[in-house]
Structure formats: structure tokens, C-alpha cells
Wavefront OBJ file of the C-alpha trace (Angstrom):
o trace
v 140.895 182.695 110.175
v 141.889 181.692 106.603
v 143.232 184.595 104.555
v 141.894 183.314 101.843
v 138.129 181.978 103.279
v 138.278 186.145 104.560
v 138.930 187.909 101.508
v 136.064 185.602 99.761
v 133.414 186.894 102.565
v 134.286 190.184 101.989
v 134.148 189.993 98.191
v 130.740 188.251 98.378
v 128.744 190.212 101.317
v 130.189 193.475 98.740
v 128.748 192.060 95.854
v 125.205 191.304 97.847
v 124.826 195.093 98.625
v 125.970 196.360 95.190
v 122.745 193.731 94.156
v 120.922 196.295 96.062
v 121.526 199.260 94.214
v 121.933 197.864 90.547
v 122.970 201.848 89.931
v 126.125 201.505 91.681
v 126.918 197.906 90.555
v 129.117 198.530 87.541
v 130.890 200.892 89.707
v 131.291 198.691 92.859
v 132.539 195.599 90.708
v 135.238 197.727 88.992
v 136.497 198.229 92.534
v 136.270 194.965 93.433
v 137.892 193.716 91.286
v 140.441 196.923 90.748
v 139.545 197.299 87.377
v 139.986 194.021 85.912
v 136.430 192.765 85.104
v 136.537 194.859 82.005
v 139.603 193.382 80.739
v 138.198 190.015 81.350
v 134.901 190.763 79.546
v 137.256 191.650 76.578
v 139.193 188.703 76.419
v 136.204 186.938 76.785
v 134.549 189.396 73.627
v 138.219 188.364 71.893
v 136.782 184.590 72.017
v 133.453 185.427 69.951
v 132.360 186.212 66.614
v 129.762 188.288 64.697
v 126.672 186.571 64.320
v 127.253 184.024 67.640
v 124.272 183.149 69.524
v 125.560 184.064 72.834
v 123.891 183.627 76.291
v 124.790 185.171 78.820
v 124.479 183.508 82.294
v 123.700 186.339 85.338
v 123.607 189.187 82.653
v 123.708 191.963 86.094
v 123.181 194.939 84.597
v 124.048 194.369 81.084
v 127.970 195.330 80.786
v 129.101 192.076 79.010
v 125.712 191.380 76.648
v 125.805 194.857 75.149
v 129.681 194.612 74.806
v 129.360 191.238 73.023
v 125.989 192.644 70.751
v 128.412 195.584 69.472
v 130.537 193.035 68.590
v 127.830 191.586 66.299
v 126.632 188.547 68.288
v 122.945 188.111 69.022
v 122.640 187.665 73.027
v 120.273 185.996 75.234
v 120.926 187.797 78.815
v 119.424 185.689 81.854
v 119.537 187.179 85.442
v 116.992 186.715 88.445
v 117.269 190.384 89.599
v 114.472 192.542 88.080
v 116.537 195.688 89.353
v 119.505 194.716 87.444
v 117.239 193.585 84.447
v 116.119 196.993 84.183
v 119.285 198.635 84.517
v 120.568 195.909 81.463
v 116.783 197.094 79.066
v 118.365 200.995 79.524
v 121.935 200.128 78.969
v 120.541 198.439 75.520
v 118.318 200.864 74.250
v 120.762 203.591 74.952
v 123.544 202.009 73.128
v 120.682 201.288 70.371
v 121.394 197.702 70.029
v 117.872 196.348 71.231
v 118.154 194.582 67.604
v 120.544 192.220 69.246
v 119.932 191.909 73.191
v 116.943 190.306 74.736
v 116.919 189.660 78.380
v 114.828 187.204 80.250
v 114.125 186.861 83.927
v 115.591 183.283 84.433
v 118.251 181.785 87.250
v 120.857 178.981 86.107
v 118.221 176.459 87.515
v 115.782 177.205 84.894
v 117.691 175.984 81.816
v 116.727 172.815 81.747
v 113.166 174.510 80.525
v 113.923 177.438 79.105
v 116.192 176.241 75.752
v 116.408 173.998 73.948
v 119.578 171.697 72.841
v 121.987 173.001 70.580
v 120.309 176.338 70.817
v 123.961 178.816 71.458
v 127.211 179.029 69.800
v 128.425 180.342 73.204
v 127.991 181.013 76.979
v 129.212 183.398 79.407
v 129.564 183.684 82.684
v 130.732 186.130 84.989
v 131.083 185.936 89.444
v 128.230 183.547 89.220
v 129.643 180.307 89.971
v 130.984 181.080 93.141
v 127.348 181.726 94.080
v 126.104 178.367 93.834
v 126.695 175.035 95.719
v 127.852 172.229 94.039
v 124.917 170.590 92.930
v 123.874 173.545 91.320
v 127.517 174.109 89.750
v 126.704 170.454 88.147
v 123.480 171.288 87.011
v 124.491 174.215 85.410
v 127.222 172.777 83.895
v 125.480 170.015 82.829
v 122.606 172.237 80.861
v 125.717 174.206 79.414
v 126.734 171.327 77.435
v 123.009 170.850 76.448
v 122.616 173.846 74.877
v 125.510 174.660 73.504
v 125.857 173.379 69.971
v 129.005 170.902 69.479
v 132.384 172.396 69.615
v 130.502 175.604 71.201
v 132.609 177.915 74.074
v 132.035 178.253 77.506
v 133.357 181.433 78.814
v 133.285 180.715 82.474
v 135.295 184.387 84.912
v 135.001 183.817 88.524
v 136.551 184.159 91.647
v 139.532 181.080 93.030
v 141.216 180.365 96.385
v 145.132 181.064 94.956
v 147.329 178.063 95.723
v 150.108 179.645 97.491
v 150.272 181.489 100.145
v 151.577 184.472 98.470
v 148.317 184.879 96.170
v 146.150 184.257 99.128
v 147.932 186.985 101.239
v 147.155 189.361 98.008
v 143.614 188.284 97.680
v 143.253 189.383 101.448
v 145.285 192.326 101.113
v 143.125 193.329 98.000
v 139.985 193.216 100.024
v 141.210 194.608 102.999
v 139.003 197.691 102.817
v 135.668 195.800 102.755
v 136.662 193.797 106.311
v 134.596 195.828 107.802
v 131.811 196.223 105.955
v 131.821 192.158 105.940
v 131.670 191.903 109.383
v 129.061 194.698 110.267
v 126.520 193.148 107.533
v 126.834 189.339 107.704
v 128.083 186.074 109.204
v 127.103 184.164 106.521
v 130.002 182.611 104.700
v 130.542 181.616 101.005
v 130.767 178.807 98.810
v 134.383 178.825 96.758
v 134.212 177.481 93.084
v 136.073 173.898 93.941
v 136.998 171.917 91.645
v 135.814 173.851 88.172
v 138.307 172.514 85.932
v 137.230 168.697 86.973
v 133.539 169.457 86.854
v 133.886 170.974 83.438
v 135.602 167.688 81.704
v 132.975 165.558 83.590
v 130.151 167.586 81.696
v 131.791 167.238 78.535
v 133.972 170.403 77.990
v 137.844 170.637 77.032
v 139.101 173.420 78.916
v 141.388 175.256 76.674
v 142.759 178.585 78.467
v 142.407 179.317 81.697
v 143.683 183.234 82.644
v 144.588 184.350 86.230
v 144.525 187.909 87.166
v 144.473 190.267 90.566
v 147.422 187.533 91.254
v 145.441 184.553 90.266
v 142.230 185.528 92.348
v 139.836 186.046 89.513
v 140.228 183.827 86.755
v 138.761 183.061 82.533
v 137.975 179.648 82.074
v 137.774 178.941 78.346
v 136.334 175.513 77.243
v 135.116 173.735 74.357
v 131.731 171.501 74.259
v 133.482 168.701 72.178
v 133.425 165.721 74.943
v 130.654 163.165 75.625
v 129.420 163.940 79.599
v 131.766 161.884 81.766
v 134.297 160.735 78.812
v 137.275 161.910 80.741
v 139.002 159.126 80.775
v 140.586 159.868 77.752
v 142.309 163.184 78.847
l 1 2 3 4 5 6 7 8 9 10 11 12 13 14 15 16 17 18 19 20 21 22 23 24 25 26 27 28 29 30 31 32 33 34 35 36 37 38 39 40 41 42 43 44 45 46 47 48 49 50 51 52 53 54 55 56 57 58 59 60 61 62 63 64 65 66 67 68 69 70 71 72 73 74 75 76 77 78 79 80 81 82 83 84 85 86 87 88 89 90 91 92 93 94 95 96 97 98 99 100 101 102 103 104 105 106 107 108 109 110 111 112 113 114 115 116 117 118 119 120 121 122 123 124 125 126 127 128 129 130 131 132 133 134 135 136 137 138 139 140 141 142 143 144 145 146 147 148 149 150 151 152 153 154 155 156 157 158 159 160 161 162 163 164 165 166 167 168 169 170 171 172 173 174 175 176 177 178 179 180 181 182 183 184 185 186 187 188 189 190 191 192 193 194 195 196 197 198 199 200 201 202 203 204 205 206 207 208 209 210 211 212 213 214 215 216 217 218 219 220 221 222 223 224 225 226 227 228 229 230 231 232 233 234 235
């Protein structure tokens, strides 16, 4: 089996059952991803300034739109989980910052509907990509650049199949401990974000950082809405 296609399964069916108990989530990812998610979040914070108009693609339960709101931006936090929804409303009104947070039961699908264009100086994402097929990764994409006002960032942290075989040993070794909990649960596979860089330019971003860590497993995508859809031939 592929070290790499392994360590992805287990990373995924572990994310499924934190889903389940929203109260653990924020926990569970901080394992997953051995404590890294919150440095991403703040280089992704680093990117964005008081009074942005942030939205916040898969809010979960809130960590990243309330860390973004105390940074002064106004944030729009989607998510298709009630559970974690609620678990994002008490985060906000205990941190008082209800002023600046308002959370809507949405998926990436329902963009195309729910804003209109130009309507965010920013989007973020985080480990929702590698949840959706390719079509949908288009889509998404594709209503990104919509929205987003010209020249606006997309903040995009998700999950990568390493290129060398070192960094897929290490993203195998770092999920060792949920092999088993993989293979009691589910034979379901998952879908790896292919491609991301190539898919952003042909929707019209210029990627402009791109930050690896857990040895190049999880990775920041930074990119800039400042391309015509498909006018890559340029690059």
C-alpha cells in the first residue's frame, strides 16, 4: 500500500469522527496535525488586516474566524455542520466578539447563491479541499475569484502527498497511531488535493507563498485574485 495514500486515510477517517463530537475537534486536530494548525492559522492571521471582510470557508468550530475577528476583520464563517456551528456561536460570544463573526449554515457548493461578486477582501480555508473531488475543487475555486474583490487573498491550508519519499515516509510515520482506528472504522478512501497550484492560476489567482510544514504534509497556499480565469498563459 502507498505510504503516502495510508497516512491520508488515516488523517481523513480521524477527522470524520472528531466531526462527530465538535467538543473534541479543536483538540483532535491539534494532534493531528502535532500542533501545527495553530501556527498556520497565524500565518494565515499575519496575511490580514483590520477591517478585512473575511470569509471563512468550513469555519469547524470557530478557531480561525474568532482569531481573525480579534484581529479586527469582520468574518463571514460558512460550515455545513450544525454541531460545529454551535460550538463556533459559543466560542464567539464567549470571546465577546459577536460584533464581528456571523456564521451561516452553507457548504462550498452554495456560493454561487449565497454572495455576491466582489463581496470579501479575503478567504480562508482550512483541511477542506482535500474533502472535495475535483469538480467541486473547480467550482469552489472558481466562486473564490467571484467574490473576492480584485487583488483580494486566498488563504488556502490543506493536506499534500510530499514528493519524496522521505516526506511521505514522515507523513506515514506521523499518523501511525491512527492505523488502526482507520482500518476498524472505514474502507472508504480519500481524495488528495491534486494539482492546487494549477487549478488556482486557471481560476485567476497568482499564488504568492506557499508554506510546507509536518515535513511538507500540510501546507499555506497564499494567492492573489489579480488574473482573468484561464489567463495563464502569461505566467
Amino acid at each position: 500500500m502507498d505510504v503516502g495514500h495510508w497516512g491520508f486515510e488515516m488523517s481523513y477517517v480521524y477527522m470524520k469522527v472528531l466531526e462527530t463530537a465538535p467538543d473534541r475537534y479543536d483538540r483532535g486536530m491539534r494532534l493531528l496535525t502535532a500542533g501545527r494548525l495553530e501556527q498556520v492559522h497565524s500565518d494565515m492571521a499575519a496575511r490580514l488586516h483590520p477591517g478585512d471582510r473575511v470569509l471563512d470557508v468550513g469555519c469547524g468550530t470557530g478557531s480561525l474566524a474568532a482569531l481573525l475577528a480579534n484581529k479586527g476583520c469582520q468574518v463571514t464563517g460558512i460550515d455545513i455542520s450544525p454541531a460545529m456551528l454551535a460550538q463556533a456561536e459559543q466560542r464567539v460570544r464567549d470571546r465577546v466578539l459577536s460584533d464581528r463573526v456571523s456564521l451561516l449554515e452553507l457548504g462550498a457548493v452554495d456560493l454561487d447563491t449565497a454572495f455576491a461578486d466582489g463581496s470579501f477582501d479575503a478567504i480562508t480555508s482550512s483541511l477542506v479541499f482535500s474533502e472535495l473531488s475535483g469538480n467541486e475543487i473547480n467550482y469552489t475555486l472558481a466562486e473564490c475569484h467571484r467574490i473576492l474583490r480584485p487583488c483580494g487573498y486566498l488563504l488556502i491550508a490543506d493536506e499534500v502527498l510530499p514528493d519524496s519519499l522521505s516526506g511521505r515516509v514522515a507523513s506515514f510515520l506521523v499518523r501511525l497511531p491512527f492505523a488502526v482506528l482507520a482500518f476498524v472504522l472505514t474502507q472508504n478512501t480519500t481524495r488528495r488535493v491534486s494539482g492546487l497550484v494549477a487549478r488556482m492560476k486557471a481560476s485567476g489567482f497568482r499564488v504568492v507563498d506557499n508554506r510546507q510544514y509536518l515535513g511538507g504534509t500540510l501546507r499555506l497556499y497564499v494567492a492573489v485574485s489579480d488574473l482573468t480565469p484561464d489567463a495563464t498563459d502569461a505566467l
